[in-house]
Backbone bond lengths (Angstrom), bond angles and torsions (degrees), N, CA, C in turn:
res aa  C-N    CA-C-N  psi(-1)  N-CA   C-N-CA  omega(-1)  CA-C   N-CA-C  phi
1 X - - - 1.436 - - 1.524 107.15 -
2 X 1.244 121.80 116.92 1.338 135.58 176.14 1.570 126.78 -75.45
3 X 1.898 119.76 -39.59 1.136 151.32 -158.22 1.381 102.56 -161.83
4 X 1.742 111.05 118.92 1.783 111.40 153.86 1.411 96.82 -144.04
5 X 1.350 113.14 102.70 1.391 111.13 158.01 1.660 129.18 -90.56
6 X 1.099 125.55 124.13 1.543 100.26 167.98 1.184 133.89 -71.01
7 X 1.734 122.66 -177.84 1.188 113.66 167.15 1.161 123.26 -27.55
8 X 1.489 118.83 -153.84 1.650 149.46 164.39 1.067 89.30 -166.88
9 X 1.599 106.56 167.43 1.660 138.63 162.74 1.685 99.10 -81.09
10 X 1.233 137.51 143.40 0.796 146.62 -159.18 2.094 134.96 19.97
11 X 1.006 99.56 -62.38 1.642 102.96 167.82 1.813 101.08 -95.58
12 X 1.345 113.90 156.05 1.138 116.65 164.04 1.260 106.19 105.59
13 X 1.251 119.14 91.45 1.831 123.31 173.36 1.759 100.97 -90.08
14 X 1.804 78.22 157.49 1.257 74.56 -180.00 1.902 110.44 -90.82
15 X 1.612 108.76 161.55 1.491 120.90 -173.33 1.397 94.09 -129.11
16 X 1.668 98.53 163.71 1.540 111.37 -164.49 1.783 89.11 -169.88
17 X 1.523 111.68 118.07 1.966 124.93 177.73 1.545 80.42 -116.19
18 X 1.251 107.85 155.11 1.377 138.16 -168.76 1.786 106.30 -158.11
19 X 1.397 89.66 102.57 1.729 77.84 178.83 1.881 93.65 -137.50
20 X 1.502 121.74 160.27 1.144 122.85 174.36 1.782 123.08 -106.69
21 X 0.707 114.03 144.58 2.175 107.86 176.26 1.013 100.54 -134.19
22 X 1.416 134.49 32.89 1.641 131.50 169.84 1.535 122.21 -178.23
23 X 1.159 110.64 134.37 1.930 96.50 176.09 1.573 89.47 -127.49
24 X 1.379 95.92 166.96 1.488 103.78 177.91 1.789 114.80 -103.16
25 X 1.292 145.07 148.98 1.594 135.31 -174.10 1.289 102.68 -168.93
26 X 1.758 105.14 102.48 1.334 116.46 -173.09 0.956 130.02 76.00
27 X 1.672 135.36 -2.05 1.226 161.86 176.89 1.181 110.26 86.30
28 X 1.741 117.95 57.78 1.220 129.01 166.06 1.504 101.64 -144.93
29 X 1.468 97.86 129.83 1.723 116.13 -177.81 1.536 105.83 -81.27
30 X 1.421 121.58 117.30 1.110 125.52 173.22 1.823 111.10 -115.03
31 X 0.912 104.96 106.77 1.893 110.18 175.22 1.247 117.90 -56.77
32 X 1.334 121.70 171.07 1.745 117.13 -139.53 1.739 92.88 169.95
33 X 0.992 102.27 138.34 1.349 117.08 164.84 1.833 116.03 -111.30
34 X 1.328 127.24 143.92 1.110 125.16 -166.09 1.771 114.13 -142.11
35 X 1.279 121.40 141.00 1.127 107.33 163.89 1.906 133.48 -61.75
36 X 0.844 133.99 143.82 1.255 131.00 -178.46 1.616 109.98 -62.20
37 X 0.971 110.32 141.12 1.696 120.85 146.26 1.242 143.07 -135.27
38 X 1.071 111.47 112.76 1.472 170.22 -149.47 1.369 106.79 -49.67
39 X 1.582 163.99 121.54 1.193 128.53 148.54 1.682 100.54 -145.50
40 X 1.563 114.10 145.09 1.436 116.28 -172.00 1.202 104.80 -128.36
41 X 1.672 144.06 107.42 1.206 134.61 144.38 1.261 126.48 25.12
42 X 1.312 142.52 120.98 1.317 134.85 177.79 1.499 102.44 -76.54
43 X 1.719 125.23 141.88 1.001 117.16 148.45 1.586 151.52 -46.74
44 X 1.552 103.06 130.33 1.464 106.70 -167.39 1.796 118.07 -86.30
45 X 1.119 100.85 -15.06 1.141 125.57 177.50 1.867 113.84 -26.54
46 X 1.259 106.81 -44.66 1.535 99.52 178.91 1.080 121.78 -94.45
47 X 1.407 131.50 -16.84 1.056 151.60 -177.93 2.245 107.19 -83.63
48 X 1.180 99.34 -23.62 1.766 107.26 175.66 1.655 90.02 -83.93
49 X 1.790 120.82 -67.27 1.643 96.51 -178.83 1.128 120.21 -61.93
50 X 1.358 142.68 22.32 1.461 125.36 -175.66 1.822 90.49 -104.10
51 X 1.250 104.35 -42.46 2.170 115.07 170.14 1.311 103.02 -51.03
52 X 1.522 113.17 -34.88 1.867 102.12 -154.60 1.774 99.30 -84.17
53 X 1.550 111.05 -21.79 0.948 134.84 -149.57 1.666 102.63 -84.03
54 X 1.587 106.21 -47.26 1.282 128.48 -148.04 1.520 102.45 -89.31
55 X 2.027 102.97 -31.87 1.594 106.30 -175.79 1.578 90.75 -73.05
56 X 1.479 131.17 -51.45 1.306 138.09 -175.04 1.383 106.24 -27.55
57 X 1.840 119.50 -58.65 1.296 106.89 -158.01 1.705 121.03 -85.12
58 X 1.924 94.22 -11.64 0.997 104.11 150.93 1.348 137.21 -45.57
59 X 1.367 115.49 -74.43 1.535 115.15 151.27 1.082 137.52 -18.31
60 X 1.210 116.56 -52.35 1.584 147.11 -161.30 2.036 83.87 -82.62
61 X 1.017 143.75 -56.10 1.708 138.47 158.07 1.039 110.58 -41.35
62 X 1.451 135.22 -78.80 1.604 128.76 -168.71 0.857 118.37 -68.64
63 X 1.485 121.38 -7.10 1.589 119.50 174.29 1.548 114.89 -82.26
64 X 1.776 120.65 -39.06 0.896 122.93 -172.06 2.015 105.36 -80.76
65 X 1.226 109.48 -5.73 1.179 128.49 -168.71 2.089 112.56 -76.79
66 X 1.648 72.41 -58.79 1.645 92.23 -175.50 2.004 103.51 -77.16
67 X 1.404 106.82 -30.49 1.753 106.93 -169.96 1.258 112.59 -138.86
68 X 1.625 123.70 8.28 1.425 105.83 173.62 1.629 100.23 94.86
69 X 1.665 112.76 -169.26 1.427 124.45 165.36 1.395 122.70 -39.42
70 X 1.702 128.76 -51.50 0.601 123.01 -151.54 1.908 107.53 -92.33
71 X 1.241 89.13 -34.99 1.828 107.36 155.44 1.577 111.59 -35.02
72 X 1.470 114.23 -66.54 1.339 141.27 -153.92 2.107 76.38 -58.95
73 X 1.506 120.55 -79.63 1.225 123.68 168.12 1.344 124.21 -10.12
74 X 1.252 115.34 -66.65 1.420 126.60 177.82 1.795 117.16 -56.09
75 X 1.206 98.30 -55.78 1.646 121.93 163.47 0.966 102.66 -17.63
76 X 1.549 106.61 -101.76 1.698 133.05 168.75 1.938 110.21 -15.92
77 X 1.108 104.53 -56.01 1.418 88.22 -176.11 1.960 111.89 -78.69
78 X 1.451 108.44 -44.00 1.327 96.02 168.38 1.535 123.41 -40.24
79 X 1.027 105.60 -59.89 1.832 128.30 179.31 1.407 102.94 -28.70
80 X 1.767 108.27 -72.83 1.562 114.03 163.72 1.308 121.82 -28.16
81 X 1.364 131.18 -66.32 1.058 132.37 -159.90 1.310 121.52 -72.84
82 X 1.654 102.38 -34.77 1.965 113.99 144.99 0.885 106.17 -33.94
83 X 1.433 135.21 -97.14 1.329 151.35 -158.11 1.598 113.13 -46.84
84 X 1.195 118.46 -41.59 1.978 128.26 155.25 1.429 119.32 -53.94
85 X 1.098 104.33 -35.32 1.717 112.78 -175.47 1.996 98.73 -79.38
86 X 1.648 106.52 -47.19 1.276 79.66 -177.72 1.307 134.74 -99.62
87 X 1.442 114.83 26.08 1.742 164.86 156.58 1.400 95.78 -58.07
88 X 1.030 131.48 -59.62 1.614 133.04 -159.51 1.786 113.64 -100.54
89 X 1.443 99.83 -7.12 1.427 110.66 168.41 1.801 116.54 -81.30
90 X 1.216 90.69 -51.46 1.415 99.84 175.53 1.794 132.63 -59.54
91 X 0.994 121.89 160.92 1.254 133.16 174.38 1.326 109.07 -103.11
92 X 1.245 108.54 155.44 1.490 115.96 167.64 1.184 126.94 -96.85
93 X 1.530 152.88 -174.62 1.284 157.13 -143.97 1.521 93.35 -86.34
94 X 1.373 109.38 153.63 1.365 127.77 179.52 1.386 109.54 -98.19
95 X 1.505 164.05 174.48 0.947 153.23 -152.84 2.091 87.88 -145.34
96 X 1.160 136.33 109.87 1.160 144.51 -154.35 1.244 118.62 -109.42
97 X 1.596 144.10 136.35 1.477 121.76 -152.02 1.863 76.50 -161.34
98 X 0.963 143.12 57.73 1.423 135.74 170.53 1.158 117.50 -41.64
99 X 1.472 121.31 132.04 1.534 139.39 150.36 1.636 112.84 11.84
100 X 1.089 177.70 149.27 1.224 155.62 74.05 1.695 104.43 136.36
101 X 1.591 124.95 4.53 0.912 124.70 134.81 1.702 162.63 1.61
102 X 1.442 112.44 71.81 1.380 109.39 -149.33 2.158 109.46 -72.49
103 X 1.173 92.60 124.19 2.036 102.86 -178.11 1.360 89.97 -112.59
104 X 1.334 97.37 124.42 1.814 120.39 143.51 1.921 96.65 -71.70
105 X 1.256 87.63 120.96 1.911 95.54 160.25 1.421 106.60 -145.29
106 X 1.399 104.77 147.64 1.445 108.55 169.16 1.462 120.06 -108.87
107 X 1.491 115.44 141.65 1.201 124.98 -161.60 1.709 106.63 -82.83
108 X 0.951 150.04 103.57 1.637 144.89 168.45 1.624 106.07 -75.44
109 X 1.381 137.41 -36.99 1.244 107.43 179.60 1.906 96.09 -153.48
């Protein structure tokens, strides 16, 4: 393993380099050079506005519910700021490489 970063709370995916310098054959270590492979977290990015979005319209209902327009107003921004708050709690995707895992790699030397 070359690179494992984890997540972050908002910016910062997680990354993961995978490169090899040895295989084993017959119980003799023979060294090897390999290309790297590469892998970066998918972005969370749309999936946080669809929360920031979703507490919003939430809000944006019980507000107009409990006070009318100006409720509905108030709502909406509380709602948001729910939905931001629990945006900035969270982590983002982990970059995942399980046990027994089959890699295409290519050997350079």
């Amino acid at each position: 393993m070359l690179t494992a970063v984890s997540a972050k709370r908002v910016k910062g995916r997680a990354h993961l380099v995978v490169g090899f310098d040895a295989v084993m054959e017959k119980g003799e270590k023979i060294s090897i050079v390999t290309e790297t492979i590469d892998s970066l977290a998918a972005s969370t990015s749309g999936k946080d506005k669809k929360i920031i979005a979703g507490a919003a319209v939430g809000g944006l209902i019980v507000g107009a519910i409990k006070d009318g327009g100006k409720g509905a107003a108030i709502g909406t921004v509380i709602g948001a700021a729910a939905g931001t708050g629990a945006v900035l709690i969270m982590k983002g995707d982990e970059v995942e490489m399980p046990r027994g895992a089959l890699l295409a790699i290519t050997v350079t030397k």
